[in-house]
N, C-alpha and C positions, 0 to 999 in steps of 0.2 A: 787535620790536613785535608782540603779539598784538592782531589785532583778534578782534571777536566779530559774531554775526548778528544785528541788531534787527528789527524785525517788516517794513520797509519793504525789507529788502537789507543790505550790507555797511556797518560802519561801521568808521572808522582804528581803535579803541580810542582815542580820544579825547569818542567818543559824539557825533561830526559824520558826520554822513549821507553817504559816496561819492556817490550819485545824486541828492543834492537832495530825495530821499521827505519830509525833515522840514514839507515846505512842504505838504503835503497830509496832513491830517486825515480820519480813516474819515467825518466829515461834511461830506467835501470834495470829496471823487472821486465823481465819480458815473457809473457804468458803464455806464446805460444813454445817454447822454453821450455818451461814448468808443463802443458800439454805431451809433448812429445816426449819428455822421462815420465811423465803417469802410462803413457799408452807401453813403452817399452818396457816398466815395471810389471803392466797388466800381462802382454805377449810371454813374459817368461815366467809368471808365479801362475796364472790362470789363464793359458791359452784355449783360443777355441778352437774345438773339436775340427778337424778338416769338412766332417757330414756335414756340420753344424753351417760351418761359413756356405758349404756348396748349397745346403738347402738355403740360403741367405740369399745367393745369387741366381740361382733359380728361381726363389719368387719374386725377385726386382725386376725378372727379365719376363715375369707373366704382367709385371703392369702395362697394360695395353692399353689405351685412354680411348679404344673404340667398342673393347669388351665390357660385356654385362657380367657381372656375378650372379650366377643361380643360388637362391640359397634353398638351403637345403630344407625340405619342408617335411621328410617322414623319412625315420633310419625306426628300422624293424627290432635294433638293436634296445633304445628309448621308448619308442610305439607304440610297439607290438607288446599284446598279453604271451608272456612262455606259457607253452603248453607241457604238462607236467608228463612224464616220460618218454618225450619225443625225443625222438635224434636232433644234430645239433642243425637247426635249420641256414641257409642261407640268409647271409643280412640283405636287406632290402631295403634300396636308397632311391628317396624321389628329390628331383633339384627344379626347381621355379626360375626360369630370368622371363616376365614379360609373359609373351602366348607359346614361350619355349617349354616343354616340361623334357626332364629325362629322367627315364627310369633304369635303376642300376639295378642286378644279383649279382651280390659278391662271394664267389665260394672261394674253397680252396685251390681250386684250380685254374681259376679267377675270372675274368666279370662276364658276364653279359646284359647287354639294354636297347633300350628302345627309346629314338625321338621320338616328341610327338608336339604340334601333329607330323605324322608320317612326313618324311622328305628325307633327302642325300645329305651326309653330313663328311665331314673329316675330322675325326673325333683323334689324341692326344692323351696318354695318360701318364700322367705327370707322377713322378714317384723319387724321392731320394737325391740321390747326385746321382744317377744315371738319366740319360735322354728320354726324352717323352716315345711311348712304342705307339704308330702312326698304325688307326685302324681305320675302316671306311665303315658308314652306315648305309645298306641299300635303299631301296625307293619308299621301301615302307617302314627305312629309320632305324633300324635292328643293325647291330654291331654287337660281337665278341670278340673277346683276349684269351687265350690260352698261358698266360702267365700270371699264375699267383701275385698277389699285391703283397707286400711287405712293408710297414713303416709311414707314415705320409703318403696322399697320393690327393690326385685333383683329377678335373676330368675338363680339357680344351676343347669345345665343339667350335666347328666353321662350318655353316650353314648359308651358303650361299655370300652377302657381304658382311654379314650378323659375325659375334666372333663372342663365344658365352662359355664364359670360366668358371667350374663348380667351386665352390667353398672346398677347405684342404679339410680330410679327413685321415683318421688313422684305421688301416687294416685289422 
């Protein structure tokens, strides 16, 4: 017996539908349907985490189509040679957008950096589902934080019209 393929799946060659498709008509199924019970099956056997969505919506809301992404060009972490019986050193983070450089110390009591070249900045540190804590860099670019980083975090500098968003890293 040969069967052949009709539009719905296989049929016997008799032109009886193996899967039953016959019961549904292209003005029958409707996909966005079948859409909205997969998303509502997924919400209740694997929902996501609340951090999860807020960190979601926080990075939607750092897309700026006037910012530059710094990437990150030296973490002390990757870099750097450990030195054998030292205390545990400070990571050290340099970020690149263009003639922007910034250089981070991340301790545990948390960051301090420096633009460069030298200039006033309004620097942003992004971290979690809590609001970005708003620091200022003075004349010669230097800004700290006094709050430990935790989890995720980025770094928003405004520089005058320039507007340069570090790559997300983890603490």
């Amino acid at each position: 017996m040969s069967g052949t393929h009709d539009r719905h799946g296989m049929d016997g060659g008799d032109g009886e539908d193996l899967f039953g498709a016959e019961d549904f008509d292209d003005g029958e199924f409707d996909d966005g349907l079948l859409e909205e019970e997969l998303r509502r099956a997924a919400a209740v056997l694997d929902p996501v985490p609340p951090e999860l969505q807020q960190l979601a919506v926080d990075a939607y809301a750092l897309h700026d189509l006037d910012a530059r992404v710094a990437e990150l060009t030296f973490d002390s972490l990757v870099d750097a040679l450990p030195v054998r019986g030292a205390p545990a050193a400070p990571r050290m983070l340099t970020f690149r957008a263009g003639e922007v450089t910034v250089d981070v110390e991340v301790t545990e009591d948390g960051l301090m950096g420096q633009v460069l070249p030298p200039q006033p900045a309004r620097i942003e540190v992004l971290g979690g589902p809590r609001p970005g804590s708003p620091l200022t860099a003075d004349d010669l670019g230097r800004f700290t934080a006094d709050t430990p980083l935790s989890g995720p975090f980025a770094l928003r500098l405004r520089t005058g019209a320039d507007v340069v968003v570090t790559e997300w890293l983890r603490a």
